[in-house]
C-alpha positions as CSV (number, residue, x, y, z in Angstrom):
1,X,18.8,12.9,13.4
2,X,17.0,13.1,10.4
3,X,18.6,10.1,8.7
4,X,17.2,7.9,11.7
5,X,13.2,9.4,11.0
6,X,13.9,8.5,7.6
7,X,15.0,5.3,8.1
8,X,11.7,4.4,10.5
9,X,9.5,6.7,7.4
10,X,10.9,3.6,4.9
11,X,10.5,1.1,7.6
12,X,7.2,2.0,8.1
13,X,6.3,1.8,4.2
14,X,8.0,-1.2,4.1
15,X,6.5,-2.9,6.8
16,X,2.9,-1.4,6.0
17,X,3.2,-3.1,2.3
18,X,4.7,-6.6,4.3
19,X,1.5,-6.4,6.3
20,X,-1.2,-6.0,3.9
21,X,0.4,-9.2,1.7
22,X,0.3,-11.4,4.4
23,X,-3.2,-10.0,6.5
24,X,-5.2,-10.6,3.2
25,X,-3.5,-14.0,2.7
26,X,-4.7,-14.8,5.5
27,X,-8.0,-13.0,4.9
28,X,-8.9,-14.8,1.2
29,X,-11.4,-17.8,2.6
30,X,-13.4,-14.9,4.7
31,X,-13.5,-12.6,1.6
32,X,-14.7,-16.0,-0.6
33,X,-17.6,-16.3,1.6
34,X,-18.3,-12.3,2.2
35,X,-18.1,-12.2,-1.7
36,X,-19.8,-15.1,-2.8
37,X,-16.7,-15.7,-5.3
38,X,-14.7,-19.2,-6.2
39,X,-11.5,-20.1,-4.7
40,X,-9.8,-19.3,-8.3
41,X,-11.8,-16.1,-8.1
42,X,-10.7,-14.9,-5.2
43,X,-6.9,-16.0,-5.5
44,X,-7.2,-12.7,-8.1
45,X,-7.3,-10.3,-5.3
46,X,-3.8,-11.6,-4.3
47,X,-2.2,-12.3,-7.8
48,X,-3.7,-8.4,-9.1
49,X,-1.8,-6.8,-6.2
50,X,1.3,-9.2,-6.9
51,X,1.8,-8.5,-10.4
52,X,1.1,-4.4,-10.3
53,X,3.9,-4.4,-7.6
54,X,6.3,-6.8,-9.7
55,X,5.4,-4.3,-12.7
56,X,5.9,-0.9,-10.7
57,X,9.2,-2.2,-9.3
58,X,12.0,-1.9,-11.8
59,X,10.2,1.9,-12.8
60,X,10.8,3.3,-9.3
61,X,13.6,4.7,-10.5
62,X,12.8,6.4,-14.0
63,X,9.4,7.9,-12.0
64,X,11.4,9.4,-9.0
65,X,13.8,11.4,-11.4
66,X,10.4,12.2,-13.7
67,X,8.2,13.5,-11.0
68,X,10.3,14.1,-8.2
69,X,11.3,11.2,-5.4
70,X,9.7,13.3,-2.4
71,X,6.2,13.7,-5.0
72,X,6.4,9.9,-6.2
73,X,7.0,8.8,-2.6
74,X,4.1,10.9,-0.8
75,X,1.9,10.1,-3.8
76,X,2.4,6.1,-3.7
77,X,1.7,6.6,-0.1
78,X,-1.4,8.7,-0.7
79,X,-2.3,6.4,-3.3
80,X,-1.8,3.0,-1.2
81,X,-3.8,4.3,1.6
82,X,-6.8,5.1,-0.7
83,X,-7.1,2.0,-2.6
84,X,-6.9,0.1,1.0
85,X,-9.6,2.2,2.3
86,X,-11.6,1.8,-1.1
87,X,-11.0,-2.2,-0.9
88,X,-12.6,-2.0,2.2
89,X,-15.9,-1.2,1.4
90,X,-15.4,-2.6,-2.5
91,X,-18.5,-4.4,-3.1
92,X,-18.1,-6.5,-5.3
93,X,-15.3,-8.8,-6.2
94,X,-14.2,-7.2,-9.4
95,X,-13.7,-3.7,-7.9
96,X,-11.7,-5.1,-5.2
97,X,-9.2,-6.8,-7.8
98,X,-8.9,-3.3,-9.5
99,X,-8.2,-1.5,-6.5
100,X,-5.8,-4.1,-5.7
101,X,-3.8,-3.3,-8.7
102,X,-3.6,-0.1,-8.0
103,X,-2.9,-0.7,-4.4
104,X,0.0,-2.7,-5.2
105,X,1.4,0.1,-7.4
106,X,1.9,2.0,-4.5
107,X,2.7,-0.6,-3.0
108,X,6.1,-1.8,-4.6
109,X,6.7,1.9,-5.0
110,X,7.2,2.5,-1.6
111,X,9.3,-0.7,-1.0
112,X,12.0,0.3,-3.6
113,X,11.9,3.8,-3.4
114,X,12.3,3.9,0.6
115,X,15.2,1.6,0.2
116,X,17.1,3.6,-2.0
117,X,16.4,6.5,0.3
118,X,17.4,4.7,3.6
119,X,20.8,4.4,1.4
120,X,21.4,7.6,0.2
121,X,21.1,9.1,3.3
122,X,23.4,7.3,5.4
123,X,27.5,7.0,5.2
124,X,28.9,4.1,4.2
125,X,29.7,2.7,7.6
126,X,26.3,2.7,9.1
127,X,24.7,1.7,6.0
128,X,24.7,-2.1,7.3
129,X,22.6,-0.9,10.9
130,X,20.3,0.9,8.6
131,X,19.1,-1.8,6.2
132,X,18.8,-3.9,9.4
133,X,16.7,-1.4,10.4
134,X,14.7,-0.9,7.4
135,X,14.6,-4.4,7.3
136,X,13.1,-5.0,10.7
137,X,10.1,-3.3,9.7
138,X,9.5,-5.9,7.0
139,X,10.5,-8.8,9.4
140,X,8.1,-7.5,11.9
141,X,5.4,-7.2,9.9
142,X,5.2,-10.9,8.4
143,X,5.2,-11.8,11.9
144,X,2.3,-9.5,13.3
145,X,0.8,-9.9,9.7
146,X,-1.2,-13.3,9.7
147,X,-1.8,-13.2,13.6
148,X,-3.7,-10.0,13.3
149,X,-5.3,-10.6,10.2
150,X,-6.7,-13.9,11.7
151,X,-8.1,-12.0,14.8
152,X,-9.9,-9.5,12.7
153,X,-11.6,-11.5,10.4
154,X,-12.2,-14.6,13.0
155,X,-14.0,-11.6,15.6
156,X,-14.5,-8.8,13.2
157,X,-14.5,-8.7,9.3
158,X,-12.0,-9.0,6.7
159,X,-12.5,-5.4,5.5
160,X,-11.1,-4.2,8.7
161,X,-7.9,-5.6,7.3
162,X,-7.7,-2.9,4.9
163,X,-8.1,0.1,7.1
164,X,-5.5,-0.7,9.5
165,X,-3.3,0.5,6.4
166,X,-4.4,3.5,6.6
167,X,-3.8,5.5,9.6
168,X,0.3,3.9,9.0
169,X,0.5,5.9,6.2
170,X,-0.8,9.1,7.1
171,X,2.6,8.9,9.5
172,X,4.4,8.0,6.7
173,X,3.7,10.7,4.5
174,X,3.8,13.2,7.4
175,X,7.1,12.1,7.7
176,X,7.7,12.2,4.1
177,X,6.4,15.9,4.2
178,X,8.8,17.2,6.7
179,X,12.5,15.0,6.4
180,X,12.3,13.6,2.9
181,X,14.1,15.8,0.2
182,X,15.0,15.2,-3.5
183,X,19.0,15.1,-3.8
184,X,20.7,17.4,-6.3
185,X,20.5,14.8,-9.2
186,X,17.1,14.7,-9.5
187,X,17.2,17.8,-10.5
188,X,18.4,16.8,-14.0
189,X,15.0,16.3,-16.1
190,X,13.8,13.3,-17.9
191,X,13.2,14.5,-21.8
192,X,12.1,11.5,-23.2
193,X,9.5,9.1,-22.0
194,X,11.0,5.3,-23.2
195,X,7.3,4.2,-24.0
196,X,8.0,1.4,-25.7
197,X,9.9,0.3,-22.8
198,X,7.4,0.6,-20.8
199,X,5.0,-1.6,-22.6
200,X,7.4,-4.4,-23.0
201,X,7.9,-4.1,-18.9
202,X,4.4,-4.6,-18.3
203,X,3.7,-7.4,-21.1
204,X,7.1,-9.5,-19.5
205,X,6.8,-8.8,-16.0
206,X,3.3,-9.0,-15.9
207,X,2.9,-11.9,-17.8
208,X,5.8,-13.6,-15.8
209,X,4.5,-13.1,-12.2
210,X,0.8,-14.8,-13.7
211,X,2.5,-17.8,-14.9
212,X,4.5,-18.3,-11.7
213,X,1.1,-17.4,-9.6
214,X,-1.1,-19.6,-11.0
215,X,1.1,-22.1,-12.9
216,X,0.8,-24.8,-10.4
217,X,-3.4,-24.3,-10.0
218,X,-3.5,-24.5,-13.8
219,X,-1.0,-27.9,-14.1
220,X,1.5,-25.6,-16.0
221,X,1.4,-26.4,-19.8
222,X,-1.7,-28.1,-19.5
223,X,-3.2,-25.0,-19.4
224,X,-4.0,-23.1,-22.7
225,X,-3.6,-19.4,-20.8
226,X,0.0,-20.6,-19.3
227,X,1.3,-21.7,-22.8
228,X,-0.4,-18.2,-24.0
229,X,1.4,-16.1,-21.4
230,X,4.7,-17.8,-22.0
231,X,5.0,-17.3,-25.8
232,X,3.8,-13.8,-25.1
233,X,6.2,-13.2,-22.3
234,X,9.2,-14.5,-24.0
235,X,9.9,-12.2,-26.9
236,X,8.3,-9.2,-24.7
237,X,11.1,-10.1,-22.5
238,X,13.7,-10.1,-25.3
239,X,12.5,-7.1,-27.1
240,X,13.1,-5.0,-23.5
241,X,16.1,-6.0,-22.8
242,X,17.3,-5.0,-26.4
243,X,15.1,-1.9,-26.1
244,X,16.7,-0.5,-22.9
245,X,20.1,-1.3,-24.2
246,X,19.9,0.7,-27.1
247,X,17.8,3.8,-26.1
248,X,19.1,7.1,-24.7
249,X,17.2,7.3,-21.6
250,X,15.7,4.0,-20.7
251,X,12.8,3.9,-18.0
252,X,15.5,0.8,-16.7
253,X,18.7,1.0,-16.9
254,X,20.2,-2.5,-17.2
255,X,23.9,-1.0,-17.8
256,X,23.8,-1.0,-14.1
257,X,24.2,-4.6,-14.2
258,X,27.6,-4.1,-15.9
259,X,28.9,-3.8,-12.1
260,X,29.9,-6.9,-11.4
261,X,29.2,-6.8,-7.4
262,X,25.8,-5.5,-7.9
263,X,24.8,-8.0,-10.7
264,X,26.0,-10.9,-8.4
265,X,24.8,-9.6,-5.6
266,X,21.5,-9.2,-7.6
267,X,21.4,-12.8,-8.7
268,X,22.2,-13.8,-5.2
269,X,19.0,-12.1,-3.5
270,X,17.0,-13.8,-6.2
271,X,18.2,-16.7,-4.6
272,X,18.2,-15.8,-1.1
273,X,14.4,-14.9,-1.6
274,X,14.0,-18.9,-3.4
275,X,15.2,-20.1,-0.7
276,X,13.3,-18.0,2.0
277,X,9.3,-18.2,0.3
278,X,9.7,-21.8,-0.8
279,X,10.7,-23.3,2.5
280,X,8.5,-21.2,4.8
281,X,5.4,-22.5,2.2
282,X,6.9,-26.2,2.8
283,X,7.4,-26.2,6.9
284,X,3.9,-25.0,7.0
285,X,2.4,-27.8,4.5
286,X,4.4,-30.4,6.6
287,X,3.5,-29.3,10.0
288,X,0.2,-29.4,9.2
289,X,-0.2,-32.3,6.6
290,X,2.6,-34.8,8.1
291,X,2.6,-33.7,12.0
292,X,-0.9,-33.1,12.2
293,X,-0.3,-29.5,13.6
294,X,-2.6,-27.0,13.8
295,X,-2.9,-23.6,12.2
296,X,-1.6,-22.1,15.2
297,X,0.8,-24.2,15.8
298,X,2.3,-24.3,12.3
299,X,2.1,-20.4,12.6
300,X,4.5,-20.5,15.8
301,X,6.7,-22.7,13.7
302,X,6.9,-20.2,10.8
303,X,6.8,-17.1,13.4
304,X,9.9,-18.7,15.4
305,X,12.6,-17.6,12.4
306,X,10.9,-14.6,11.6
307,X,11.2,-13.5,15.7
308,X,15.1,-14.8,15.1
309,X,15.7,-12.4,11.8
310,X,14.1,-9.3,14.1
311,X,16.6,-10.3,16.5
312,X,19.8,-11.3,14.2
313,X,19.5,-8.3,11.5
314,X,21.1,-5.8,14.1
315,X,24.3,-8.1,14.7
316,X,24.4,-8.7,10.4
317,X,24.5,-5.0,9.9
318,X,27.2,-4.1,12.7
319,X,29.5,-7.1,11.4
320,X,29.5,-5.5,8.1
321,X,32.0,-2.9,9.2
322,X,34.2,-5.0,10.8
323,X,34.8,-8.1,8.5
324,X,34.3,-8.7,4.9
325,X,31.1,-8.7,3.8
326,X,31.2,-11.8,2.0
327,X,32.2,-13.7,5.5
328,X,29.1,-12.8,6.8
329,X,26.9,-13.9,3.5
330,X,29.1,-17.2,3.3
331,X,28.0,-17.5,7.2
332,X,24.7,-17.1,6.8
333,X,24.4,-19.3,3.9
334,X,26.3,-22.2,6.1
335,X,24.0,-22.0,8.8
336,X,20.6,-21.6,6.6
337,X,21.8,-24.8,4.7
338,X,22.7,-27.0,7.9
339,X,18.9,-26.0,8.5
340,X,17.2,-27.7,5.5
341,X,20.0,-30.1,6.1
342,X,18.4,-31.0,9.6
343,X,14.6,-30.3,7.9
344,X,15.4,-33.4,5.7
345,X,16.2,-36.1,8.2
346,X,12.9,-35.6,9.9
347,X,10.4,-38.0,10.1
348,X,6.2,-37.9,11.0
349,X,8.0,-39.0,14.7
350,X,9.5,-35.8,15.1
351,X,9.1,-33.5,18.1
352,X,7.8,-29.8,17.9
353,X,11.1,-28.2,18.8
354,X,12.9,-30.5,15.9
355,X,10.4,-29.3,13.2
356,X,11.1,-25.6,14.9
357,X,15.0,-26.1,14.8
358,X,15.0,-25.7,11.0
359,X,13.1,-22.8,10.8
360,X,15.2,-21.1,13.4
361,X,18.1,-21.6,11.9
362,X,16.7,-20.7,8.1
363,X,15.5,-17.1,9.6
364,X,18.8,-16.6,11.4
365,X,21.6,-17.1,8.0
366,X,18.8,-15.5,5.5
367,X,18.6,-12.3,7.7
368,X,22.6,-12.1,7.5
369,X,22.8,-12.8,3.9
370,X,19.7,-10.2,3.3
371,X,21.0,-7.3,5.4
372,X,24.5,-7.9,3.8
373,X,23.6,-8.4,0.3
374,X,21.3,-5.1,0.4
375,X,24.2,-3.3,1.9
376,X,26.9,-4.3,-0.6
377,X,25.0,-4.6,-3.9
378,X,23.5,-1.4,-3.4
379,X,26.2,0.4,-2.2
380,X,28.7,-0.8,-5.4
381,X,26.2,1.5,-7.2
382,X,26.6,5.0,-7.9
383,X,24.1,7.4,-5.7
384,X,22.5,8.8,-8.7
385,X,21.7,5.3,-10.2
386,X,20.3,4.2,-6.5
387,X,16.8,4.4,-7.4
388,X,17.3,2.4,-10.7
389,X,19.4,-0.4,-8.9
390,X,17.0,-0.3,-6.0
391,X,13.9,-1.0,-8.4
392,X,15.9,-4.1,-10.4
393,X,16.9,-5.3,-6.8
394,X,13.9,-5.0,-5.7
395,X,12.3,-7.1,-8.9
396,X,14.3,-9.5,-8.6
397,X,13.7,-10.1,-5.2
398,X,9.7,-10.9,-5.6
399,X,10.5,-13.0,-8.6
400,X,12.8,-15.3,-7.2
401,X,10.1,-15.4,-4.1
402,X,7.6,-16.2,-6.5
403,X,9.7,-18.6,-8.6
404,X,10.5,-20.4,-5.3
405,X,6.7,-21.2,-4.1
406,X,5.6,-22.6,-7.9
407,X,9.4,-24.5,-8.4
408,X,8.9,-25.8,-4.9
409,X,5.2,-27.0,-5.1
410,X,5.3,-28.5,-8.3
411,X,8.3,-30.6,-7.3
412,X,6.6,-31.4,-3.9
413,X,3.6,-32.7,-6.1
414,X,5.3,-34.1,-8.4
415,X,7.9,-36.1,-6.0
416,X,4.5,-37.2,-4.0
417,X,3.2,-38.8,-6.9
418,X,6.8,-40.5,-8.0
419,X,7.5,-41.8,-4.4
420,X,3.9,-43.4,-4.1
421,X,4.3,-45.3,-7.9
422,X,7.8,-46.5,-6.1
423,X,6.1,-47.3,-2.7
424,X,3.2,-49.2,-4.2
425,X,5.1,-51.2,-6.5
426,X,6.2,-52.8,-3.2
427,X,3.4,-53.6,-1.0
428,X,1.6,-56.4,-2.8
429,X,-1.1,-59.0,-0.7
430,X,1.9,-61.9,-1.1
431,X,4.5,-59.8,1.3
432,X,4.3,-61.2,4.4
433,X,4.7,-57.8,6.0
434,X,1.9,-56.3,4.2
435,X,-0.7,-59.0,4.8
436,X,0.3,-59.1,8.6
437,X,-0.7,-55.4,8.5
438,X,-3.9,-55.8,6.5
439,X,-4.9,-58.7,9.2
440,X,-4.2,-56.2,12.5
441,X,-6.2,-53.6,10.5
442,X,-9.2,-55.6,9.8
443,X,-9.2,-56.8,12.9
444,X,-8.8,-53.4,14.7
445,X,-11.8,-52.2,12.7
446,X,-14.3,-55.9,12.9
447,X,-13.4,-54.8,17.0
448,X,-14.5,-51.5,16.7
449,X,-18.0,-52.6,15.1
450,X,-17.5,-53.2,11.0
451,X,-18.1,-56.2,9.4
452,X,-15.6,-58.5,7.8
453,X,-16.3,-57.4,4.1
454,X,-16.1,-53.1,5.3
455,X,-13.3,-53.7,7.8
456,X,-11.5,-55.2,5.1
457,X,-11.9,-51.9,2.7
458,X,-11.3,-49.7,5.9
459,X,-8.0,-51.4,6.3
460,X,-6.9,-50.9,2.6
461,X,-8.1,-47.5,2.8
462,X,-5.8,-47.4,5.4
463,X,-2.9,-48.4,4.2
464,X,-3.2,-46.5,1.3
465,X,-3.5,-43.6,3.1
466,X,-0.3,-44.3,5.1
467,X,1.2,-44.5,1.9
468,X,0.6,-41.4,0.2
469,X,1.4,-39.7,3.4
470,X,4.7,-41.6,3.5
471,X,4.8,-40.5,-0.4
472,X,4.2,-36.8,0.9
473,X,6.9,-36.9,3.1
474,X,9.5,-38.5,1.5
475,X,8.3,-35.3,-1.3
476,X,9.1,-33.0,1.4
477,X,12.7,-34.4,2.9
478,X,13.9,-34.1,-1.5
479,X,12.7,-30.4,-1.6
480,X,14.6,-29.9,2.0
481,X,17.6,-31.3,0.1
482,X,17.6,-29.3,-3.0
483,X,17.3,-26.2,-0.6
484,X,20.6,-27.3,0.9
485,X,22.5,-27.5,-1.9
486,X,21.1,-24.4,-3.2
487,X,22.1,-22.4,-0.3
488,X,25.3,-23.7,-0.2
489,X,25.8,-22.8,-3.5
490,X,25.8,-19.1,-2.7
491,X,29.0,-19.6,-1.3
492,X,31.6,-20.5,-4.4
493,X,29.7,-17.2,-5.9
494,X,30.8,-14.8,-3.4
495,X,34.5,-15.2,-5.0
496,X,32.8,-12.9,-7.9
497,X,32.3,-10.2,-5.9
498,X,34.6,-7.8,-4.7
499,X,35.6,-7.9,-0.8
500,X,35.6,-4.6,0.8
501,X,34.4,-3.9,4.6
502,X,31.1,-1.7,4.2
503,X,32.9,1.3,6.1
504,X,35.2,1.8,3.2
505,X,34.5,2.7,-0.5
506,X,32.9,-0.3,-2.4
507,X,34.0,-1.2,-5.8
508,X,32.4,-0.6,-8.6
């Protein structure tokens, strides 16, 4: 019985962390105008809370055997719930970002650390159920996330967003007080704090997830601070790898990654989460800048696969004790892939359910593939490395989420701008076609009360604007594409990792 209340406890975290990212998403034009700061200002308060989470991640680990997982887990809760309530009434725009920071310590601390947790504490056989479980939580939340966030600042204010943490993770560490113990391995002492590791973590890391948060808003190398972060992050990066290779007690151990199934498995989630972000940021653009949907609308588009994961994750986690494993990743991959397959034959004709479809059928293989890569990378580890291999997981995760987003808006602008040179090199005043057009348009516009010489600008502006939007989509239909092939893809790599059904001792 206990296992189960641990396994809602993580949920709960889980979920609660889920929630706040996408409530103050949602939230960032009310707190622009409540704040009086820039749209680049404001972007800070999600960026702070991305890059202390990205940071905290891959230490989970080395702090759980240092201070005790049941202290570091009630703490990070106890610490999460503050900063939320502190954010709340933060008045001014630079505390907020510094509570955020802190908030998002906690934050990722919970994520990784409750995973690891969720599987320790359950056999092998049922390990599949429970990550569908913990995973529901997450799922759940992303869903309820941006609906409730929009209610409360639309009727109430934007600070209420911050409270509803709070009263979430009181239960959480109640829970945490009562069913959560330390196993017998953490009882082994850390004797050396790696602190040059840890400065190289948070140069790279954090260096890392500010390039890919603001790379696009800054036109890349354009920028002077991207090329800065870049030549700092590089040989930060380099000098930790070497760093935790070498020392006696690293604060991450990357030797984990000398398991094959959990290295692949590893890479694989980093491309899983690619191809989850990215396409759920490009449905939403093109419903709402090709079909003309609403915010609502696009929102039950996005919400339709994330209601479909909630419901899928249970049948992923009981299939991975009857077949291989790898089946039901190669599966899910298939049908994610015929998704963006269908997602690039639409067209600005297409009706609700066809822009839907793809969605649906993204959030229905990505919840197989996550529930089954959790459960096999994780469990190829030893249990006394879980917290380590949870925290790397886990990193690895948000940065190929955030790699996905800025990879697939900067080709998405990018495309736009190569499809419209293409497109405009062939509509000229002497095609036939095109001066046919021009005439209807002119004339549409003299009818509806212009003169000749402003119907005739109307009508160009017209036309141009049909063509950029034509430009936009034919953007959208090559990023579709490339999400195909990537998902497809994951399946020559699953002959890397070692089949085993979940109910039997993984490799290692």
């Amino acid at each position: 019985m206990n296992k189960w209340i641990i396994a809602i406890m993580a949920s709960l975290a889980a979920g609660m962390e889920i929630f706040d990212v996408s409530v103050v998403n949602i939230t960032l034009t009310h707190m622009q105008g409540g704040l009086s700061a820039g749209v680049d200002e404001v972007a800070w308060v999600l960026t702070a809370y991305l890059v202390s989470t990205a940071i905290i991640l891959p230490m989970t680990g080395w702090l759980a055997t240092f201070f005790g997982r049941k202290r570091f887990f009630i703490f990070c809760t106890v610490l999460f719930a503050t900063c939320s309530a502190l954010a709340g009434i933060a008045p001014t725009l630079p505390i907020l970002v510094f509570l955020r920071v802190f908030q998002g310590l906690g934050g990722g601390a919970l994520t990784a650390t409750g995973q690891a947790v969720v599987m320790e504490s359950f056999p092998a056989a049922q390990r599949g159920i429970a990550m569908a479980l913990w995973g529901a939580g997450s799922v759940a939340s992303s869903i309820s996330g941006p609906i409730i966030g929009g209610l409360i600042a639309d009727h109430f204010s934007w600070r209420w967003v911050f409270y509803l943490n709070v009263p979430i993770a009181i239960i959480v560490a109640v829970l945490a007080i009562f069913f959560l113990h330390d196993p017998p391995y953490l009882h082994r002492r850390v004797e050396k704090i790696d602190a040059w590791g840890f400065l190289c973590l948070i140069i790279w890391v954090g260096c890392f997830q500010i390039i890919l948060g603001r790379g696009q808003r800054l036109d890349w190398f354009s920028s002077s601070w991207i090329t800065a972060f870049t030549i700092i992050a590089i040989p930060a990066f380099m000098a930790f790898v070497i760093r935790e290779l070498l020392v006696e007690e690293p604060v991450v151990d990357l030797r984990i990654l000398k398991n094959r199934t959990f290295a692949i498995g590893t890479i694989l989630m980093a491309i899983q989460m690619f191809s989850f972000y990215g396409p759920v940021v490009l449905i939403a653009l093109f419903a709402q800048t090709i079909m003309g949907y609403t915010a609502f609308q696009a929102g039950m588009v996005i919400a339709s696969g994330a209601v479909v994961s909630v419901v899928v994750m249970p049948l992923g986690g009981r299939l991975l004790s009857i077949i291989d494993p790898r089946l039901v990743i190669g599966t899910g991959a298939l049908v994610s892939g015929f998704g963006m397959v269908l997602a690039s034959h639409l067209s600005n004709e297409a009706t609700f359910w066809q822009v839907m479809m793809p969605r649906v059928l993204l959030g229905m293989g990505l919840a197989w593939i996550w529930v089954s890569l959790n459960t096999i990378s994780l469990g190829a580890v030893p249990v006394e490395k879980m917290g380590q291999a949870s925290g790397i997981f886990n990193l690895m995760r948000n940065l190929g989420g955030s790699f996905g987003i800025a990879a697939l808006t900067t080709i998405l602008s990018r495309g736009a701008q190569v499809h419209q040179n293409h497109l405009v090199a062939h509509v000229t005043r002497w095609d036939p076609d095109v001066q046919e057009r021009l005439d209807a348009l002119t004339s549409a516009f003299q009818a509806a009360g212009s003169d000749s010489f402003t119907a005739e600008k109307q009508a160009l502006a017209n036309l141009y604007a049909e063509i950029q939007k034509q430009a936009s989509m034919l953007s959208f239909l090559d990023d579709f594409r490339l999400l195909a092939v990537l998902l497809f893809a994951i399946i020559p790599l699953l002959f890397l990792i070692k089949g085993t059904k979940v109910g039997q001792d993984s490799p290692s």
